[in-house]
PQR file with spaces between the fields and no chain letter, atoms N, CA, C, O and H, PARSE charges and radii, in Angstrom:
ATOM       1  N    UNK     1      -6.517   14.564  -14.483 -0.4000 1.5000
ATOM       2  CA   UNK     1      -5.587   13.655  -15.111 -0.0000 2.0000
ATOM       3  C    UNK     1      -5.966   12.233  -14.689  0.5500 1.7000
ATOM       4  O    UNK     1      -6.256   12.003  -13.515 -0.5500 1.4000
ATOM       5  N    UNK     2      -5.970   11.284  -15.615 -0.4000 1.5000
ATOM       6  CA   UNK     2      -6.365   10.098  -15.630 -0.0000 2.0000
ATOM       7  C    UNK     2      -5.331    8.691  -15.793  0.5500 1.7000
ATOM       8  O    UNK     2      -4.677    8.768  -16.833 -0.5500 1.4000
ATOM       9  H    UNK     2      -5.734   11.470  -16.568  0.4000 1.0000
ATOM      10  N    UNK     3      -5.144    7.858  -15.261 -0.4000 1.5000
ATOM      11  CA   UNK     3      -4.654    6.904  -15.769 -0.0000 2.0000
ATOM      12  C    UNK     3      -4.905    6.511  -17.321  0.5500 1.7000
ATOM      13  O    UNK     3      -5.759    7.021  -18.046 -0.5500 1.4000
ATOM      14  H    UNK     3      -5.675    7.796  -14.416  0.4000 1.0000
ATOM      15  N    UNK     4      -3.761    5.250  -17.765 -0.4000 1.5000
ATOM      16  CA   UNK     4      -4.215    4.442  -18.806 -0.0000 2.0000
ATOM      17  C    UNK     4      -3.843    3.287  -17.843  0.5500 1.7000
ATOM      18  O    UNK     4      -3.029    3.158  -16.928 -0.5500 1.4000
ATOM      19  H    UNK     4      -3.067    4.835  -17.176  0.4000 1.0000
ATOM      20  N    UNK     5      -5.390    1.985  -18.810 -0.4000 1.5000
ATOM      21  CA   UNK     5      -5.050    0.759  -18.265 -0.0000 2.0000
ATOM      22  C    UNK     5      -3.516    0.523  -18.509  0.5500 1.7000
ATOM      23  O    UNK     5      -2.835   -0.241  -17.823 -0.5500 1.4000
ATOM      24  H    UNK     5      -6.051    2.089  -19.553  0.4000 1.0000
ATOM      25  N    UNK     6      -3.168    1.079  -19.299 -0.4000 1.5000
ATOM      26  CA   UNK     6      -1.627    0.381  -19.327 -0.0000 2.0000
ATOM      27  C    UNK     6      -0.495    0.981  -18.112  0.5500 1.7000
ATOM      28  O    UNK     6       0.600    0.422  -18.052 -0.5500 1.4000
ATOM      29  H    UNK     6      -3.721    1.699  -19.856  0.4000 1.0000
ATOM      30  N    UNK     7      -0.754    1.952  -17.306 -0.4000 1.5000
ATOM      31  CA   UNK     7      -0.414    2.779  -16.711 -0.0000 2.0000
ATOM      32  C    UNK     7      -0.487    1.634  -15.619  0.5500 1.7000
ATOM      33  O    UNK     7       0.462    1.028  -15.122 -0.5500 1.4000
ATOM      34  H    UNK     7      -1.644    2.407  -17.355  0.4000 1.0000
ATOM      35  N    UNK     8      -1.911    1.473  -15.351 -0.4000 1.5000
ATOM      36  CA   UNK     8      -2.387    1.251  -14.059 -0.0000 2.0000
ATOM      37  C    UNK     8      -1.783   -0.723  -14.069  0.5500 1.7000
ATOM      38  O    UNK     8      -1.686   -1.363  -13.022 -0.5500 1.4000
ATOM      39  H    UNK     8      -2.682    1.966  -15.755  0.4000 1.0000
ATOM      40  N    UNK     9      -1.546   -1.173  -15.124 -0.4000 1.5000
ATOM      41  CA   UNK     9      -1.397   -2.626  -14.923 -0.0000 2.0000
ATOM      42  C    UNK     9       0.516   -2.391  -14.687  0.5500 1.7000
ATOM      43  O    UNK     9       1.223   -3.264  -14.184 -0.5500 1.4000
ATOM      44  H    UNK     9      -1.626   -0.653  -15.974  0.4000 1.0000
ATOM      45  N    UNK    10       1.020   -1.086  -15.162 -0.4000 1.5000
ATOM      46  CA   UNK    10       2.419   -1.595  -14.344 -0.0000 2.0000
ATOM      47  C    UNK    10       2.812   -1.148  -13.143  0.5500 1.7000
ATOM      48  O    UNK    10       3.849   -1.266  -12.490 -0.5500 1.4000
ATOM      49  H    UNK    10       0.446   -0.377  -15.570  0.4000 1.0000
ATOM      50  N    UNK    11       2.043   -0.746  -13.019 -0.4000 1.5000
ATOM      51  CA   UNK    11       1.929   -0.036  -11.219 -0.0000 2.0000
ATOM      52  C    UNK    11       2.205   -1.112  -10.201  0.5500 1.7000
ATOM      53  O    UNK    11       2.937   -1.207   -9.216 -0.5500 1.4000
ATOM      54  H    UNK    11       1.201   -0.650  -13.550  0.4000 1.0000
ATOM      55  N    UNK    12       0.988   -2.195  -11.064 -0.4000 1.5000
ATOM      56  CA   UNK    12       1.892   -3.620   -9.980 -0.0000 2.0000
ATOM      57  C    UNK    12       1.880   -4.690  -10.439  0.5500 1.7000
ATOM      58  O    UNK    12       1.563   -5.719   -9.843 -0.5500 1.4000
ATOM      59  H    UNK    12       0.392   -2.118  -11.864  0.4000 1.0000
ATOM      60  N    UNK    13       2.448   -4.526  -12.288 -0.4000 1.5000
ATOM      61  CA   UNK    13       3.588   -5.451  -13.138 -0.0000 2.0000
ATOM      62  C    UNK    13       2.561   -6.735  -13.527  0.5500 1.7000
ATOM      63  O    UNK    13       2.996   -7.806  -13.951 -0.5500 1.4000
ATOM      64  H    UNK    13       2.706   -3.690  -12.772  0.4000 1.0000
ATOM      65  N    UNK    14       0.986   -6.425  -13.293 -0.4000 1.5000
ATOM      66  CA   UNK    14       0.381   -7.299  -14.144 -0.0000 2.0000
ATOM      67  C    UNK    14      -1.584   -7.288  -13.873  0.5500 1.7000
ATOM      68  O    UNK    14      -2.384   -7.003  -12.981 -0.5500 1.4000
ATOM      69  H    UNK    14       0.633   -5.554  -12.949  0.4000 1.0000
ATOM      70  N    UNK    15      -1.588   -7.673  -14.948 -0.4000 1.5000
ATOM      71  CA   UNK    15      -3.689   -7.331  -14.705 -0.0000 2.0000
ATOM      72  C    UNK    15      -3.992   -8.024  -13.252  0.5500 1.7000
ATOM      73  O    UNK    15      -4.664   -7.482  -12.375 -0.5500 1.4000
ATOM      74  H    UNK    15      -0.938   -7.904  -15.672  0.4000 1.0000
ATOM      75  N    UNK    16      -3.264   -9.565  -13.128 -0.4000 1.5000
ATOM      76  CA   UNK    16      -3.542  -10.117  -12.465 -0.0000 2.0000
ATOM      77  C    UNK    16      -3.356   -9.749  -11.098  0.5500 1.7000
ATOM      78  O    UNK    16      -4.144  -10.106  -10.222 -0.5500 1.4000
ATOM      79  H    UNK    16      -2.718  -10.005  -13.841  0.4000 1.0000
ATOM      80  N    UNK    17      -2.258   -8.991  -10.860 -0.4000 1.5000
ATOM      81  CA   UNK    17      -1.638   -8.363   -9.342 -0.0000 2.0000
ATOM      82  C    UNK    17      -2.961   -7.123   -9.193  0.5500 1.7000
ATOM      83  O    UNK    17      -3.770   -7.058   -8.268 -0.5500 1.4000
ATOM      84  H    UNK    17      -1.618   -8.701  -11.571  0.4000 1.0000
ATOM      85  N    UNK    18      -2.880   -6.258  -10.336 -0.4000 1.5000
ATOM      86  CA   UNK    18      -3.763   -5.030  -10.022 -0.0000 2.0000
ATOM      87  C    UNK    18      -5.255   -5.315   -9.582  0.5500 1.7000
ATOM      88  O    UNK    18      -5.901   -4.570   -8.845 -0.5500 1.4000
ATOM      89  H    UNK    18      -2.223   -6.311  -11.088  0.4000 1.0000
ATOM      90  N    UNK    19      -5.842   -6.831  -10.295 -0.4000 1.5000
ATOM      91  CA   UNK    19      -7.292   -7.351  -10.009 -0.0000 2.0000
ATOM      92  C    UNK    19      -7.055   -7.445   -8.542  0.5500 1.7000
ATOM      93  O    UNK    19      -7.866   -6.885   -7.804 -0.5500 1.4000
ATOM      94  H    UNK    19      -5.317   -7.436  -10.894  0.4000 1.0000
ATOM      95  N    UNK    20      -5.912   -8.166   -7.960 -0.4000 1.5000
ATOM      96  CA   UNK    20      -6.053   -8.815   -6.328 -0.0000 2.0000
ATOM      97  C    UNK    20      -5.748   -7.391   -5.926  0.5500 1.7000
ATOM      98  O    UNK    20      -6.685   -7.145   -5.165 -0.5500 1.4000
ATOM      99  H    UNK    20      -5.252   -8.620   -8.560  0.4000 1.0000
ATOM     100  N    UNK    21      -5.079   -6.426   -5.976 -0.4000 1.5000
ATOM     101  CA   UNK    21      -5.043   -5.310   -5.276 -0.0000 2.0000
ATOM     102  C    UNK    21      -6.245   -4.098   -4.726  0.5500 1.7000
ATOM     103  O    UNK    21      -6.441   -3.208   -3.899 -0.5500 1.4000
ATOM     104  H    UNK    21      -4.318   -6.626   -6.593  0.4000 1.0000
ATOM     105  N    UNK    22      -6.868   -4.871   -5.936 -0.4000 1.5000
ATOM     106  CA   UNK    22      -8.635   -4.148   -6.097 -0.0000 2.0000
ATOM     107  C    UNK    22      -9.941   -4.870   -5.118  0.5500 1.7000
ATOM     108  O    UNK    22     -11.018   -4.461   -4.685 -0.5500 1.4000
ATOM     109  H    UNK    22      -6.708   -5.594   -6.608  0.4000 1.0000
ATOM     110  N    UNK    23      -9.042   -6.381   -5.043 -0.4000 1.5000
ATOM     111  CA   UNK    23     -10.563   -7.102   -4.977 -0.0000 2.0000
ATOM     112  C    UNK    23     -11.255   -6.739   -5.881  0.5500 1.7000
ATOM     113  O    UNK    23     -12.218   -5.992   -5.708 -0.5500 1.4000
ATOM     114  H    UNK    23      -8.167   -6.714   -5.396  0.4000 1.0000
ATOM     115  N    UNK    24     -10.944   -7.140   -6.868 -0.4000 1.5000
ATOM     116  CA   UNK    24     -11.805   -7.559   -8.286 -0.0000 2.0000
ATOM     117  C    UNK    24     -11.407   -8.623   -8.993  0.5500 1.7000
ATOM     118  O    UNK    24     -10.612   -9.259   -8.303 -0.5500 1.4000
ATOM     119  H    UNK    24     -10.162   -7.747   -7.009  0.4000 1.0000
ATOM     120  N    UNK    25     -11.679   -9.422  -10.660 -0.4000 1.5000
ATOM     121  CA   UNK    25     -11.332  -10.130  -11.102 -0.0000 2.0000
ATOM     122  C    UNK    25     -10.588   -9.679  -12.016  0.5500 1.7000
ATOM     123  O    UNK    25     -10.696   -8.612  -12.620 -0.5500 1.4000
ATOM     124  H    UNK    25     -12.325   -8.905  -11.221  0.4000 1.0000
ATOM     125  N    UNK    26      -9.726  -10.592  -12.142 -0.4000 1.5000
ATOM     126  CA   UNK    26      -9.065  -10.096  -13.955 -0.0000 2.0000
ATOM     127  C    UNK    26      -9.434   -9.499  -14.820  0.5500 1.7000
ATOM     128  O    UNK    26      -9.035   -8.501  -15.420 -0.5500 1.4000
ATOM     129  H    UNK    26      -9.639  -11.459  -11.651  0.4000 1.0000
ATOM     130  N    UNK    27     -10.793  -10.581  -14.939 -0.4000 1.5000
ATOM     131  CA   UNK    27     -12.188  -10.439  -16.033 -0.0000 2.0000
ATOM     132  C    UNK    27     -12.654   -8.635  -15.653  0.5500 1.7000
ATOM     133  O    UNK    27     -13.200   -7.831  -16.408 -0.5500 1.4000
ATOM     134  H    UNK    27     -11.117  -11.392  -14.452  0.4000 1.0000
ATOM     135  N    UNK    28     -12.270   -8.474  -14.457 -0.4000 1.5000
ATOM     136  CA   UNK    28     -13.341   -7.072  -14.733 -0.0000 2.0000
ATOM     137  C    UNK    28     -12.288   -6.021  -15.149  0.5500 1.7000
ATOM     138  O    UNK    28     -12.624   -4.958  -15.671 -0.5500 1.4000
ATOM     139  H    UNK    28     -11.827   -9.127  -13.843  0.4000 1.0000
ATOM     140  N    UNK    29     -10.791   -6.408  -14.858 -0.4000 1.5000
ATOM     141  CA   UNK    29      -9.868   -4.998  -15.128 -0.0000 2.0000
ATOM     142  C    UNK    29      -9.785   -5.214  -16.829  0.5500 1.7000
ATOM     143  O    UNK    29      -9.527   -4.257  -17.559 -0.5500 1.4000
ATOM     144  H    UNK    29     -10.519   -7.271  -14.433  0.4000 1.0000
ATOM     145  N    UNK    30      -9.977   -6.268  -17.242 -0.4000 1.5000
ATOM     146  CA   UNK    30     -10.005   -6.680  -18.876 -0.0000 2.0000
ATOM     147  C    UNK    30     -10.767   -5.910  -19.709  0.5500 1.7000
ATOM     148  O    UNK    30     -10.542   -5.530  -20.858 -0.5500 1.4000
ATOM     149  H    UNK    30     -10.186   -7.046  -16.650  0.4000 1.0000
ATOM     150  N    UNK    31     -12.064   -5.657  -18.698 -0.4000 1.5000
ATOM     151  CA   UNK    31     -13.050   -5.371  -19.889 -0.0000 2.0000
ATOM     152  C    UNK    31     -12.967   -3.308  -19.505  0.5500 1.7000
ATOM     153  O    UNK    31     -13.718   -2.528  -20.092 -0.5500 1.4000
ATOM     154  H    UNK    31     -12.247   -5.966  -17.765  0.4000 1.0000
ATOM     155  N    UNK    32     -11.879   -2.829  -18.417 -0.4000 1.5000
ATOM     156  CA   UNK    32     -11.709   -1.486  -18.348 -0.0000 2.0000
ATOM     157  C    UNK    32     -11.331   -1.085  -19.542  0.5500 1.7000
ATOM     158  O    UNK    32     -10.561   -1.625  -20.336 -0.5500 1.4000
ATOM     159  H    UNK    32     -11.269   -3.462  -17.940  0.4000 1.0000
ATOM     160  N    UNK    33     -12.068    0.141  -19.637 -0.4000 1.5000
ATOM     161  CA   UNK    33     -11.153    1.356  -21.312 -0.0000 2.0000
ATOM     162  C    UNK    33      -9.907    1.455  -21.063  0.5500 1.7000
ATOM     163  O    UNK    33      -9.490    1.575  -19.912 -0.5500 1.4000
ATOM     164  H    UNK    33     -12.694    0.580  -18.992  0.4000 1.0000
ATOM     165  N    UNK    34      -9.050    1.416  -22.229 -0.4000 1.5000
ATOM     166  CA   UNK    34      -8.088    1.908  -22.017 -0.0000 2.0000
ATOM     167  C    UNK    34      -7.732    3.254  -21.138  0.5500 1.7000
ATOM     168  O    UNK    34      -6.825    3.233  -20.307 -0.5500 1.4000
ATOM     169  H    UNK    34      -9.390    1.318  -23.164  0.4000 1.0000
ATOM     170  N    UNK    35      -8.553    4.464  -21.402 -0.4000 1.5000
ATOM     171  CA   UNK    35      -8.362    5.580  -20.747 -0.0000 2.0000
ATOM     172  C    UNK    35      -9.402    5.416  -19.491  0.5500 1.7000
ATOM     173  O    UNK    35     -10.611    5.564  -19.668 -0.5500 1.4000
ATOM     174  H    UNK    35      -9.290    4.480  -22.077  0.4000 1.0000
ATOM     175  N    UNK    36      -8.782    5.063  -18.060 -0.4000 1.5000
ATOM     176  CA   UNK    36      -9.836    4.882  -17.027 -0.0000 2.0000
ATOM     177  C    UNK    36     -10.331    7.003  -16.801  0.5500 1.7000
ATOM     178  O    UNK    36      -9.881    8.122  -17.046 -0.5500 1.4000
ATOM     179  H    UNK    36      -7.800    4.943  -17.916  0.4000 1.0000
ATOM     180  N    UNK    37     -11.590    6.261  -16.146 -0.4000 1.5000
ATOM     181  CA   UNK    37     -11.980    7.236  -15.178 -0.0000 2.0000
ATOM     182  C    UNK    37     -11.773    8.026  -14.066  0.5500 1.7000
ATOM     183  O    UNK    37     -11.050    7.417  -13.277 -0.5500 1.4000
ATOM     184  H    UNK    37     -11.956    5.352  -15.946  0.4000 1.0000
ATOM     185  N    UNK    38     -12.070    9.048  -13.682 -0.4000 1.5000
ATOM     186  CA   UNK    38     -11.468    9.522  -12.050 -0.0000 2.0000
ATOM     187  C    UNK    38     -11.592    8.415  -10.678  0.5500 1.7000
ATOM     188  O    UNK    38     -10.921    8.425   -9.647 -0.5500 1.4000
ATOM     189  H    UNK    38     -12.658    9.542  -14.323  0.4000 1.0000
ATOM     190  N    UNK    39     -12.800    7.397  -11.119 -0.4000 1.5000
ATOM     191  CA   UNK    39     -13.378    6.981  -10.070 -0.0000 2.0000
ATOM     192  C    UNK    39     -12.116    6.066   -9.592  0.5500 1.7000
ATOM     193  O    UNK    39     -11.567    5.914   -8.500 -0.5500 1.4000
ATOM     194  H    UNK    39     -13.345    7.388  -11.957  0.4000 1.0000
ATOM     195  N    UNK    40     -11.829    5.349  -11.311 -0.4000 1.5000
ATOM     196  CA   UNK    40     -11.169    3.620  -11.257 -0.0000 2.0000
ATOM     197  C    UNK    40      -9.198    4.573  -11.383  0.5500 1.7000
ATOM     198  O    UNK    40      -8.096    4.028  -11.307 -0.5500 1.4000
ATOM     199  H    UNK    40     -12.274    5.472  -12.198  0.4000 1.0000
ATOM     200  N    UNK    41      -9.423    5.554  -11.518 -0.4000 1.5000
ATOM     201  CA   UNK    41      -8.317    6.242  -11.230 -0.0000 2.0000
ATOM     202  C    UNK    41      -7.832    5.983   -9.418  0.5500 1.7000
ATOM     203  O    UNK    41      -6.946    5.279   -8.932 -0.5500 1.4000
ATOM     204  H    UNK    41     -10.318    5.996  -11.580  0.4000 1.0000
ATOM     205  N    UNK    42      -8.843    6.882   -8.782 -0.4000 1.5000
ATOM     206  CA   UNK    42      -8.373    6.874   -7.668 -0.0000 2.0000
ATOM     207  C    UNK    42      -8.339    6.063   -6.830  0.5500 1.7000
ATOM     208  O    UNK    42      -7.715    6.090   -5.769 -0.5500 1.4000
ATOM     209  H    UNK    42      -9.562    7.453   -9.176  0.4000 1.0000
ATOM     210  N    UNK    43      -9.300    4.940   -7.427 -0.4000 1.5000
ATOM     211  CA   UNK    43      -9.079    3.583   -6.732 -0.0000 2.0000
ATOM     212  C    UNK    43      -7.459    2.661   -7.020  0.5500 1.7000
ATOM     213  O    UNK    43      -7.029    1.906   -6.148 -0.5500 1.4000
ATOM     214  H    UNK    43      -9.806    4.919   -8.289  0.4000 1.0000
ATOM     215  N    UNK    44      -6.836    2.843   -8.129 -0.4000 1.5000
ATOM     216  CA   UNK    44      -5.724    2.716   -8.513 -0.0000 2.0000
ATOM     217  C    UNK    44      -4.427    3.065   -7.723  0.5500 1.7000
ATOM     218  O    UNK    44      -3.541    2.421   -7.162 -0.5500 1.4000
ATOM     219  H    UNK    44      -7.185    3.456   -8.837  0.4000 1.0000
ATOM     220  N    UNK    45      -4.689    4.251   -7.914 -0.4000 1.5000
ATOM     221  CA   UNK    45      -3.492    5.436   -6.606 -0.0000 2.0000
ATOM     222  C    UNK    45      -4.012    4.576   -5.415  0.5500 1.7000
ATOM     223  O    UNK    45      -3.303    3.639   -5.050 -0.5500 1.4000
ATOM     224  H    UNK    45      -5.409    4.774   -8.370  0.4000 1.0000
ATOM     225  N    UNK    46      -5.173    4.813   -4.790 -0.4000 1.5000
ATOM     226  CA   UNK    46      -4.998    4.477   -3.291 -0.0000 2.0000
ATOM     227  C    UNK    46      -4.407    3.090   -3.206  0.5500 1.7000
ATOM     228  O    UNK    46      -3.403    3.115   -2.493 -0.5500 1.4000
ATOM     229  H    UNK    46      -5.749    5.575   -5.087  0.4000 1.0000
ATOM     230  N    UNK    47      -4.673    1.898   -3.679 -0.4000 1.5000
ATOM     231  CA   UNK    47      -4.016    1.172   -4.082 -0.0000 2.0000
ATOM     232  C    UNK    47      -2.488    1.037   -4.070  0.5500 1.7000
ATOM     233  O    UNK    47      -1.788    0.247   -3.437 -0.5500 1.4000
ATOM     234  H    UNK    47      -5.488    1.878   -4.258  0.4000 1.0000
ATOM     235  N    UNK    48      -2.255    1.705   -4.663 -0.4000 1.5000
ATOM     236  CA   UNK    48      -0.839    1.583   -4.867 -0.0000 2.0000
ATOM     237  C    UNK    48      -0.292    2.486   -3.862  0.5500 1.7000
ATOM     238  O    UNK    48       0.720    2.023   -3.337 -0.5500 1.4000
ATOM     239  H    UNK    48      -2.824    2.347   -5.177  0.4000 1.0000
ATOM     240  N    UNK    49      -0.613    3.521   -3.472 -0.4000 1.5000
ATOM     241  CA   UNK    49      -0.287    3.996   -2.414 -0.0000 2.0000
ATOM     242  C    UNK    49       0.019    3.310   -0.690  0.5500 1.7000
ATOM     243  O    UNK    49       0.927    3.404    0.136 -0.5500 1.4000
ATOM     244  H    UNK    49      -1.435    3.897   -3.898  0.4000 1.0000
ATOM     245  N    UNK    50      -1.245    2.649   -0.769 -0.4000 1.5000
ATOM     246  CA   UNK    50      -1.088    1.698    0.258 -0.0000 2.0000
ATOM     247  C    UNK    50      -0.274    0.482   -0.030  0.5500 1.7000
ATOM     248  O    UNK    50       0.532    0.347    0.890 -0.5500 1.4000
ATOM     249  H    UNK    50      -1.982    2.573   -1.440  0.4000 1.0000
ATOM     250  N    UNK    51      -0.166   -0.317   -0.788 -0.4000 1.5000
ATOM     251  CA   UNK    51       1.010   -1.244   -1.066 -0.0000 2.0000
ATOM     252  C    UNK    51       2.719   -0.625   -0.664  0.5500 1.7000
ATOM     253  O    UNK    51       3.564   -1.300   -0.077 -0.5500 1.4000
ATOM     254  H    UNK    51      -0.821   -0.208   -1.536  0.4000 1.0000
ATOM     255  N    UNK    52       2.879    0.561   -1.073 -0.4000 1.5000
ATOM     256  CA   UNK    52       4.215    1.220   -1.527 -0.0000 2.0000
ATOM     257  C    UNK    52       4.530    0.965   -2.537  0.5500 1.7000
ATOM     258  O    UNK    52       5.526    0.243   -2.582 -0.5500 1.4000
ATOM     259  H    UNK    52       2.192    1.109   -1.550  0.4000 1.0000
ATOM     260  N    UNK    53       3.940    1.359   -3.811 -0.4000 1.5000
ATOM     261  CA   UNK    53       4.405    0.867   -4.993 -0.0000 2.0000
ATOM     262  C    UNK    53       4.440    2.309   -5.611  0.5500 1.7000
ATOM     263  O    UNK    53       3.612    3.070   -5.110 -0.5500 1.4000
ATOM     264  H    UNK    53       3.130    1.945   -3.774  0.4000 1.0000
ATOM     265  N    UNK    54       5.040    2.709   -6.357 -0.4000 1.5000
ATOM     266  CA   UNK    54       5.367    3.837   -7.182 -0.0000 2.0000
ATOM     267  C    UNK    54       4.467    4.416   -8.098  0.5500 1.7000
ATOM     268  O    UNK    54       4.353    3.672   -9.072 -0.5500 1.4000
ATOM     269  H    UNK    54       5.714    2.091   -6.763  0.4000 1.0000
ATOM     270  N    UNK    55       3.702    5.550   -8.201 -0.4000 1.5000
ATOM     271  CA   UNK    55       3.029    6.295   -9.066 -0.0000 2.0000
ATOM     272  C    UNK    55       3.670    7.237   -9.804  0.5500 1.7000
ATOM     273  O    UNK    55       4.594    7.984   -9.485 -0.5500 1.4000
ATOM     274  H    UNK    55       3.794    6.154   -7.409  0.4000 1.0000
ATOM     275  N    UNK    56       2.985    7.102  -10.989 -0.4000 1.5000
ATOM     276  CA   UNK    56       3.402    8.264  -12.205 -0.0000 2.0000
ATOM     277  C    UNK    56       3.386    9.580  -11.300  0.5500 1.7000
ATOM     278  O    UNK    56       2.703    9.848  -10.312 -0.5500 1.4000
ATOM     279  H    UNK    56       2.234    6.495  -11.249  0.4000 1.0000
ATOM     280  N    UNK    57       4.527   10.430  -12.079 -0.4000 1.5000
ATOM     281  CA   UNK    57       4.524   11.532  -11.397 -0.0000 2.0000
ATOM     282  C    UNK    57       3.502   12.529  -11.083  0.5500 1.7000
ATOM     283  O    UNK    57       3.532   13.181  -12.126 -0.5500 1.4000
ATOM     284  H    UNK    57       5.081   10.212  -12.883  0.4000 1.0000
ATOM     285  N    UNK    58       2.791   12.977  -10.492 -0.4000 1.5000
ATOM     286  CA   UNK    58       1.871   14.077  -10.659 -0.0000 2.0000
ATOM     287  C    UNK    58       0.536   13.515  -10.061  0.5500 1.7000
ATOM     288  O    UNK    58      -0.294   14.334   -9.666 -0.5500 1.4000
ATOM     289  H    UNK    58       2.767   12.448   -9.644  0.4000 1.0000
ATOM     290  N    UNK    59       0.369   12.667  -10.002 -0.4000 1.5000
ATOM     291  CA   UNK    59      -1.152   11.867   -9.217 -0.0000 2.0000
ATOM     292  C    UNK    59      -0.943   11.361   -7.695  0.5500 1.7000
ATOM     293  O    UNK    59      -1.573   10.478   -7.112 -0.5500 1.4000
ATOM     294  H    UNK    59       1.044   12.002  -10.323  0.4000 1.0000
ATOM     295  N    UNK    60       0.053   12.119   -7.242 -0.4000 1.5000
ATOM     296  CA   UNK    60      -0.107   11.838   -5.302 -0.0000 2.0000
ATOM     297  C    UNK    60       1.382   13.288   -5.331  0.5500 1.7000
ATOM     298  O    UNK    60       2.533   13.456   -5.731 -0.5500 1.4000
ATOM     299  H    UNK    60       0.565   12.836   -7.716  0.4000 1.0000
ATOM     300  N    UNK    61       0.036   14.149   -4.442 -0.4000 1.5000
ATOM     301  CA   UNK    61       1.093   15.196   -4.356 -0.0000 2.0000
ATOM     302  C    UNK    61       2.528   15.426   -2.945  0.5500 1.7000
ATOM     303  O    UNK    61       2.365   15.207   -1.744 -0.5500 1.4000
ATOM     304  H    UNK    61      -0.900   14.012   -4.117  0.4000 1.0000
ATOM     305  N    UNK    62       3.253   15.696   -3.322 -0.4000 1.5000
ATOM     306  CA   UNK    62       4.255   15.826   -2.538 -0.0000 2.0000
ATOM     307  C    UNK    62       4.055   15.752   -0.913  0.5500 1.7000
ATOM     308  O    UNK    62       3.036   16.316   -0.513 -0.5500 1.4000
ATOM     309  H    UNK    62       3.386   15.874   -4.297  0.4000 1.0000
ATOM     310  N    UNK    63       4.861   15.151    0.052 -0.4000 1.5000
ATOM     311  CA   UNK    63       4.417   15.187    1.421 -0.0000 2.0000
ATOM     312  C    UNK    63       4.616   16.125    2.173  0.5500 1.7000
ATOM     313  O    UNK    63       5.845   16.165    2.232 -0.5500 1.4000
ATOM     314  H    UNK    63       5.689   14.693   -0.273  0.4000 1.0000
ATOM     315  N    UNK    64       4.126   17.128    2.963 -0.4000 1.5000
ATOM     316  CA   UNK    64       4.758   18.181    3.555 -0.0000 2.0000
ATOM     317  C    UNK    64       5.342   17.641    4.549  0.5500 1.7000
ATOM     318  O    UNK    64       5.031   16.683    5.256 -0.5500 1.4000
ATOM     319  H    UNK    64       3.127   17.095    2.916  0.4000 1.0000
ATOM     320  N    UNK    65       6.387   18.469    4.546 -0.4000 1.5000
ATOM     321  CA   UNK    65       7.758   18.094    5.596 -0.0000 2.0000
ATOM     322  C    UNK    65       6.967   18.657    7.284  0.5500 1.7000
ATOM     323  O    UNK    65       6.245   19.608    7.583 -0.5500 1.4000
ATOM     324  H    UNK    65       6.641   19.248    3.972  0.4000 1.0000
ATOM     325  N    UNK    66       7.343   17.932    7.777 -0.4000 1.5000
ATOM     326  CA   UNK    66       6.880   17.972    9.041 -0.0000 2.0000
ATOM     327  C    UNK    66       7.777   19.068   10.022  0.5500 1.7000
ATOM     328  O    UNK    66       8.996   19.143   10.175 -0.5500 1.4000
ATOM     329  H    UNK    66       7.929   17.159    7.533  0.4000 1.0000
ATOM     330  N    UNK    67       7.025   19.622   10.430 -0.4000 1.5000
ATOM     331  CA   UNK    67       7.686   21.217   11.483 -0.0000 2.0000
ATOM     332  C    UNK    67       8.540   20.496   13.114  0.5500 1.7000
ATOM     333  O    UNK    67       7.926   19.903   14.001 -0.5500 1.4000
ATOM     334  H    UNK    67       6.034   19.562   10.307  0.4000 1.0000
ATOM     335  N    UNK    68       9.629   20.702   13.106 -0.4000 1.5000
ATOM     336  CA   UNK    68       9.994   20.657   14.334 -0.0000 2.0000
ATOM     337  C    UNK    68       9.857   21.410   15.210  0.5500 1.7000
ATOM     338  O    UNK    68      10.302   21.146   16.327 -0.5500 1.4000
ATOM     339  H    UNK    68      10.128   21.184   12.386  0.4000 1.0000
């Protein structure tokens, strides 16, 4: 399962936030397909993962509860 650029630009509410989240340019998330790849996928999630920002359901699986 893959992102869409449109997916991935509200993850953090603009091309411009998602370029600085990447260390990349605008210019380069501009010229992404609409339907990204696994690669520019998982660079996305980790991303947003590390910020704390919210992912579509199903692309960061559940946390296991920790054993007392």
């Amino acid at each position: 399962m893959n992102l869409t650029k449109q997916q991935a630009t509200a993850i953090f509410g603009s091309g411009d936030a998602l370029a600085r989240a990447l260390g990349v340019t605008k210019s380069a998330v501009s010229q992404w397909p609409d339907e990204l790849d696994k690669k520019r996928t998982a660079m996305v999630i980790g991303a947003a993962v590390q910020a704390g920002k919210s992912v579509p359901p199903g692309f960061v699986p559940p946390a296991e509860q920790a054993v007392a």
